[in-house]
C-alpha positions in Angstrom: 183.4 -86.1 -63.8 183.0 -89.5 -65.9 179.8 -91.0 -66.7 179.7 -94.7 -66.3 177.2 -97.1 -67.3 176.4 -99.9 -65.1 173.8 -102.6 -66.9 171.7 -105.3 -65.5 170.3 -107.0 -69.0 170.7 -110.8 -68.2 169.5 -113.2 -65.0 166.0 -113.1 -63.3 165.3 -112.1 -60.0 166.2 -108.4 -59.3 169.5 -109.3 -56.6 172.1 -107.9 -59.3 170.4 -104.6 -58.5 171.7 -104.2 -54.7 175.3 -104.4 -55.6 175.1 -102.0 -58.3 173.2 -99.8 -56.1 176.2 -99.7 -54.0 178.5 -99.4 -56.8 176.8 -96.4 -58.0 176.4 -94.5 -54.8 180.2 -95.2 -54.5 180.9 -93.3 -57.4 178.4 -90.7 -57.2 180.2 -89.8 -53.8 183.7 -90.0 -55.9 182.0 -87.3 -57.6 181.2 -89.4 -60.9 177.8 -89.5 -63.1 176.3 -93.0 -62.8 173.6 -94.4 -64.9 171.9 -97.5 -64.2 170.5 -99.3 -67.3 168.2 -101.9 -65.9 166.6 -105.1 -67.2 163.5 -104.5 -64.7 162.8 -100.5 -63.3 159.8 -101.7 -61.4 160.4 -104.8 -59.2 163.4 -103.3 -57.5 161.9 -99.8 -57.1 161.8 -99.9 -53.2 166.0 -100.4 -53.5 165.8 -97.4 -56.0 163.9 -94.9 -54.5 166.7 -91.9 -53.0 169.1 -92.9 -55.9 170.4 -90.2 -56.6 171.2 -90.9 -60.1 169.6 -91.7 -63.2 167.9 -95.2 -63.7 166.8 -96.3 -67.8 165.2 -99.1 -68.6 167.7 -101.1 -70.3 167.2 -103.3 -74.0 166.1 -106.7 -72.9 164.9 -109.8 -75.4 162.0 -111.3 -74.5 163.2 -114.7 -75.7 160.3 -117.4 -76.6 160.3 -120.2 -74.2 162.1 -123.7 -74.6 159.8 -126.2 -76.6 158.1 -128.6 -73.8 159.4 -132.0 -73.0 163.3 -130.7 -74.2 165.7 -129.8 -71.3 169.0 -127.8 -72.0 172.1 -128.0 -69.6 173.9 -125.0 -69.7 177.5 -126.4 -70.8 179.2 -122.1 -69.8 178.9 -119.0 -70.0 178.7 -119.1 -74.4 175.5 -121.3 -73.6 173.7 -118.5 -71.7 174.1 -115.6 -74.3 173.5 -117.7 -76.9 170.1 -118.7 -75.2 170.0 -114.7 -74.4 169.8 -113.5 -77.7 173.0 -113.0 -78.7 173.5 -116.6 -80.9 171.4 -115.0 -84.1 172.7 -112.1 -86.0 169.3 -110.5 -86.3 168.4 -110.9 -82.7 171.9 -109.5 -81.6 172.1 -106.6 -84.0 168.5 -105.1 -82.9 170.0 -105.6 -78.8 173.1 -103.7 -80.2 171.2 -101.3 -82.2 168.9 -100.6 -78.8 172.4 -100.3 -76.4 173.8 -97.7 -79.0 170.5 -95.6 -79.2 170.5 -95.5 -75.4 174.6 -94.7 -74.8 173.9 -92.3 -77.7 171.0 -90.6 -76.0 172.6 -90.0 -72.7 175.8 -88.7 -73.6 177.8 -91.9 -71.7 180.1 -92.9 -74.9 
């Protein structure tokens, strides 16, 4: 049996949930340990509630809103985790720090 993380920690809206849903039912019939690390736990309860596997609230910045009156065009994919966090050492090392503690924790690595 393999543990296998599946992570929801960018995007708004909760409609990355119902796939992984799936995903993990899939492999918790395969006979595999899934663990859902989520960016919300309690919007997309109702989709949750017979999982039969565990669900963790995942690390998430809560990133300060854009100044007013400045617009920013999201050029790729770089743009977006640099906007999530991940363009500042200090901001990306505490997110990193937080994903180890909880991989750690559950015995998934």
């Amino acid at each position: 049996m393999k543990t296998i993380l599946l992570a929801w920690e960018l995007g708004a809206g909760f409609g990355h949930v119902g796939p992984l849903v799936r995903l993990a039912q899939a492999l918790a019939s395969c006979g595999h340990r899934p663990v859902l690390a989520l960016r919300d736990v309690v919007a997309p309860r109702p989709l949750l509630a017979d999982a039969p596997f565990e669900v963790l609230q995942a690390p998430v910045w809560h990133r300060p809103a854009p100044p007013r009156g400045r617009s920013f065009a999201f050029a790729g994919y770089a743009d977006i985790l640099a906007t999530a966090g991940f363009a500042r050492e200090e901001e990306l090392a505490a997110l990193i720090a937080a994903w180890d503690a909880l991989i750690g924790e559950r015995g998934i690595a």
